[in-house]
C-alpha positions as CSV (number, residue, x, y, z in Angstrom):
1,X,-27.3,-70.3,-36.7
2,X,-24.4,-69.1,-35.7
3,X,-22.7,-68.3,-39.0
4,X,-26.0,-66.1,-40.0
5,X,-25.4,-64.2,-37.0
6,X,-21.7,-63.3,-38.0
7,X,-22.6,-62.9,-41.7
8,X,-25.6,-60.4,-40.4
9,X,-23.1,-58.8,-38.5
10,X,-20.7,-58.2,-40.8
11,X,-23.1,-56.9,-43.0
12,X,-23.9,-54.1,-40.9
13,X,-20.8,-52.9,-40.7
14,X,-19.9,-52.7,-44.6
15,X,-23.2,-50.9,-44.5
16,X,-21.8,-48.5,-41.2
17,X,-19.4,-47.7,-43.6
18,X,-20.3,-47.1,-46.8
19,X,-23.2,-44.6,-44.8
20,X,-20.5,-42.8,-43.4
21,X,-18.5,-41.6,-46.0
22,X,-21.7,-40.8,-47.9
23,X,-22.7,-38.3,-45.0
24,X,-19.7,-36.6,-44.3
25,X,-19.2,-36.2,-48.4
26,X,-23.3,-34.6,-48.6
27,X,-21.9,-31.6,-45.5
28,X,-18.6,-31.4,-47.2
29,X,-15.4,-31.1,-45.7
30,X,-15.2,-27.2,-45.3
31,X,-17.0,-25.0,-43.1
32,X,-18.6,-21.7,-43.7
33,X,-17.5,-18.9,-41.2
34,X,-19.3,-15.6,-41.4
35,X,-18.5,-13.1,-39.1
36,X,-21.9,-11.1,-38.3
37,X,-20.7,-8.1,-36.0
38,X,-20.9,-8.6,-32.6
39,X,-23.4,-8.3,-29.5
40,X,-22.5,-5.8,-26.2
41,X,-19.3,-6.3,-27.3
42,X,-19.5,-10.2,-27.8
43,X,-17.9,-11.5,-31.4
44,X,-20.9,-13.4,-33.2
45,X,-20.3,-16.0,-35.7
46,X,-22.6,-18.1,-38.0
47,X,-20.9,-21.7,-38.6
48,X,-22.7,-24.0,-41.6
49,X,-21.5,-26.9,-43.7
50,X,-20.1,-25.5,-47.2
51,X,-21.9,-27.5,-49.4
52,X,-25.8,-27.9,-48.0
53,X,-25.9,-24.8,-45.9
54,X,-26.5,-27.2,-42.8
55,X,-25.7,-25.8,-38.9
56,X,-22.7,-28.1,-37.2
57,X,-23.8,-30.2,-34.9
58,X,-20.5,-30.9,-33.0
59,X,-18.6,-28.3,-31.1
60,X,-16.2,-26.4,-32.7
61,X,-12.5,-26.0,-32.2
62,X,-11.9,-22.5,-33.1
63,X,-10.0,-19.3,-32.5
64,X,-11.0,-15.8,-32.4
65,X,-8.4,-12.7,-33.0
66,X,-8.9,-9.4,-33.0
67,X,-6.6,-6.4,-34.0
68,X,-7.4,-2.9,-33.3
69,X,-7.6,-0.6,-36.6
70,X,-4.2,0.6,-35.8
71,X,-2.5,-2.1,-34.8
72,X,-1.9,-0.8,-30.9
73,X,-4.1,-3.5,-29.5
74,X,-4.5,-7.3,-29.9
75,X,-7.1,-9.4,-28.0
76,X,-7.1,-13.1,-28.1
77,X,-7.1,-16.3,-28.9
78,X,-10.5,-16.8,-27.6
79,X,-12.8,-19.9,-27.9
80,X,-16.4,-19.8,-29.6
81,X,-19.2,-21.5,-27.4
82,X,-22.8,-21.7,-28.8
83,X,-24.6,-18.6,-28.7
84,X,-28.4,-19.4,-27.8
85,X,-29.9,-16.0,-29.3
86,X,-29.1,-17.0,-32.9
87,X,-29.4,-20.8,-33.0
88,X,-28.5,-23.6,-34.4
89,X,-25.6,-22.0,-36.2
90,X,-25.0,-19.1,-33.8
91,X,-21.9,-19.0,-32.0
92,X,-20.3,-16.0,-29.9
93,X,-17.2,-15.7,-27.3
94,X,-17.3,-15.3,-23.8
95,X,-14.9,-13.1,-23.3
96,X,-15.9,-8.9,-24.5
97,X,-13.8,-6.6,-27.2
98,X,-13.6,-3.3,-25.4
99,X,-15.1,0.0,-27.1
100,X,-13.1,0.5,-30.9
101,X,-12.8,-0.8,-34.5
102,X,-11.4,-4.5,-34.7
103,X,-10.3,-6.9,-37.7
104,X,-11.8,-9.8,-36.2
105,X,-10.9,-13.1,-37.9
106,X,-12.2,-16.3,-36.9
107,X,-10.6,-20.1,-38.0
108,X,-12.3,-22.9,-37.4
109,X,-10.1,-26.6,-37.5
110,X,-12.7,-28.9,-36.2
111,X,-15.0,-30.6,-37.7
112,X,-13.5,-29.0,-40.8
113,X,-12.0,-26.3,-41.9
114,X,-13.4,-22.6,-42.4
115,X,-12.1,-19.1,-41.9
116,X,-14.0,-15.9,-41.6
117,X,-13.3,-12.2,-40.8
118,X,-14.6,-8.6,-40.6
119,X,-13.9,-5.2,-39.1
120,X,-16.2,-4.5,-36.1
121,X,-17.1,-1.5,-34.4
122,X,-17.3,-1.6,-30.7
123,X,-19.5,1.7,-29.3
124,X,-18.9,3.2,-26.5
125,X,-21.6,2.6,-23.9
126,X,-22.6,5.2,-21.2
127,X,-23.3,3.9,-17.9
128,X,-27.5,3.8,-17.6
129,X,-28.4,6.8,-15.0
130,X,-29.6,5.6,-11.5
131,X,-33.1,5.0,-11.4
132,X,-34.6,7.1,-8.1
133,X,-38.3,8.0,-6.8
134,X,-39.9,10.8,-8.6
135,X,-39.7,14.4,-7.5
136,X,-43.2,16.1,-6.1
137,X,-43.5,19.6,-5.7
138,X,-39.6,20.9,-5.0
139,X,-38.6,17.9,-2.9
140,X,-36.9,14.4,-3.5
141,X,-39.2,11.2,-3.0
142,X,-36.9,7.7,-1.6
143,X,-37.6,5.2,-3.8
144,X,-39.3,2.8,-1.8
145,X,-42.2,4.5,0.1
146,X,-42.0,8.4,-2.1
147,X,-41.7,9.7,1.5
148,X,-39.7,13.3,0.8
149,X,-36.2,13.2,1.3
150,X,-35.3,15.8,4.3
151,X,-31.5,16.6,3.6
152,X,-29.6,17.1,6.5
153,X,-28.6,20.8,7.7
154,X,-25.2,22.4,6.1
155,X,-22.8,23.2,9.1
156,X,-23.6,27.2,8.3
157,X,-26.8,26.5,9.2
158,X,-26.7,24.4,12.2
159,X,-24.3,27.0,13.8
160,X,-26.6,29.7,13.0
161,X,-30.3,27.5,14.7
162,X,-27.4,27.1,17.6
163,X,-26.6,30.8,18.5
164,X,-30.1,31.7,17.9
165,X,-30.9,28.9,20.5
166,X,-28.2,29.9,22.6
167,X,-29.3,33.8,22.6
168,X,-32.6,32.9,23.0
169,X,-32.0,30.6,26.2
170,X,-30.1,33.5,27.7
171,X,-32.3,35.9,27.2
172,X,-35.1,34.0,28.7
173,X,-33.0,33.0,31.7
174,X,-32.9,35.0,35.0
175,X,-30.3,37.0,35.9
176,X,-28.1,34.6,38.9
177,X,-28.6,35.8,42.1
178,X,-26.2,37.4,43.6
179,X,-24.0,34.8,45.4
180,X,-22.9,35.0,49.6
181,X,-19.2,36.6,48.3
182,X,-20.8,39.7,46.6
183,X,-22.5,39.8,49.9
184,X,-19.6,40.2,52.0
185,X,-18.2,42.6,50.0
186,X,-21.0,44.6,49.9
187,X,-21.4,44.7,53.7
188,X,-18.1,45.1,54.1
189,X,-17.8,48.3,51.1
190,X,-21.1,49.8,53.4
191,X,-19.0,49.1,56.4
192,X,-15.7,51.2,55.5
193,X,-17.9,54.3,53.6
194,X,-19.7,54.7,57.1
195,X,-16.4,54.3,59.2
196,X,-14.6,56.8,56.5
197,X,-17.8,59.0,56.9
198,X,-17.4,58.7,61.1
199,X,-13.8,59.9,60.9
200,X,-14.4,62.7,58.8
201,X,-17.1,64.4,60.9
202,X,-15.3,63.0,64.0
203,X,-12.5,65.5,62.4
204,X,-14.5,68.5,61.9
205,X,-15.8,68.6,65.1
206,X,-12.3,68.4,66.7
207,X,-11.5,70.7,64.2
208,X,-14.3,73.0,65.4
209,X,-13.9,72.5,69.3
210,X,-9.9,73.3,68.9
211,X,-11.0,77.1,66.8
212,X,-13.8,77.3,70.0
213,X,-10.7,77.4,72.5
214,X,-8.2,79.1,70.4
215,X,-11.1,82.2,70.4
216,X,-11.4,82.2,74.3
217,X,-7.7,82.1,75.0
218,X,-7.1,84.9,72.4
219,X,-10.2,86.9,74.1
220,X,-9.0,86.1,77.6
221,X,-5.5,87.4,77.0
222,X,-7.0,90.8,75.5
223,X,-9.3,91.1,78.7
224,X,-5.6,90.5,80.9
225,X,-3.7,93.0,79.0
């Protein structure tokens, strides 16, 4: 029992690996790198087996390199990982070429080996212009609720509602009462113009009483003589 046990064993594994050999030799041992362009800047690669055309099941081990058209600018090594938007033999880079033409070339050393390149074209993208709420009539709407936007007053203009206020408000006040020092000092202004008046009439009537006597003296000395 046993020894059909170790014979059926044994047989498996000639079998294991004659199967092998025969599978890897149906793929082929070189790979089939095509470099297809490249996606918002991403390199994008197709990977197949050489002989059947077959995607590659295992990961790669590759490099990507890419040289500007004038040789000013290198980027890389990079790594391929599987790109999802063009599977099964799809694969792409993490990493982004920046806006330019590139020789890209791609070699592949695992599960076989396979080289592929290309020159690639990297546009220049312009940022996408904000998205805001739509304009009614001549004024801006928010975005959330299209309430209009009331923009703020310009300095100019705040100044200008503030004298207006200001000129306004003064105007409209009352004039202040007068307060108890502009009393005084009109009292006291009546108060000397009436004592200045006093003096002055005080000074023609002395004036007049002294020309009175200086008459009757002169006529009483004309009566003597």
């Amino acid at each position: 029992m046993r020894t059909r046990t170790a014979l059926s064993a044994t047989l498996a594994a000639l079998g294991l690996m004659f199967l092998l050999p025969a599978a890897a030799q149906a793929h082929g041992d070189t790979l089939k790198v095509v470099v297809t362009g490249q996606r918002a800047g991403h390199v994008t690669t197709d990977i197949t087996w050489e002989n059947d055309g077959d995607a590659v099941d295992e990961t790669v081990a590759a490099t990507v390199n890419a040289v500007s058209v004038d040789g000013s600018r290198t980027m890389g090594p990079w790594r391929l990982v599987r790109d999802t938007a063009a599977a099964p033999a799809g694969w792409t880079t993490a990493e982004v070429l920046p806006p330019g033409t590139w020789k890209v070339s791609v070699e592949v050393g695992f599960p076989a080996l396979g080289k592929g390149e290309l020159e690639v074209g990297v546009p220049v993208v312009d940022p996408a212009p904000a998205t805001g709420g739509g304009t009614t009539g001549g004024g801006a709407t928010s975005a959330t609720g299209g309430t209009p936007a009331v923009s703020a007053p310009t300095p100019d203009a705040a100044s200008g509602s503030g004298s207006t206020a200001a000129t306004t408000a003064d105007a409209a006040s009352p004039a202040p009462a007068p307060s108890a020092a502009q009393a005084v000092a009109g009292s006291d202004g009546d108060a000397v113009w009436w004592t200045t008046a006093g003096v002055a009439v005080t000074a023609l009537a002395g004036a007049g009483v002294g020309l009175l006597l200086r008459r009757r003296r002169m006529r009483g000395a004309c009566r003597t003589s």
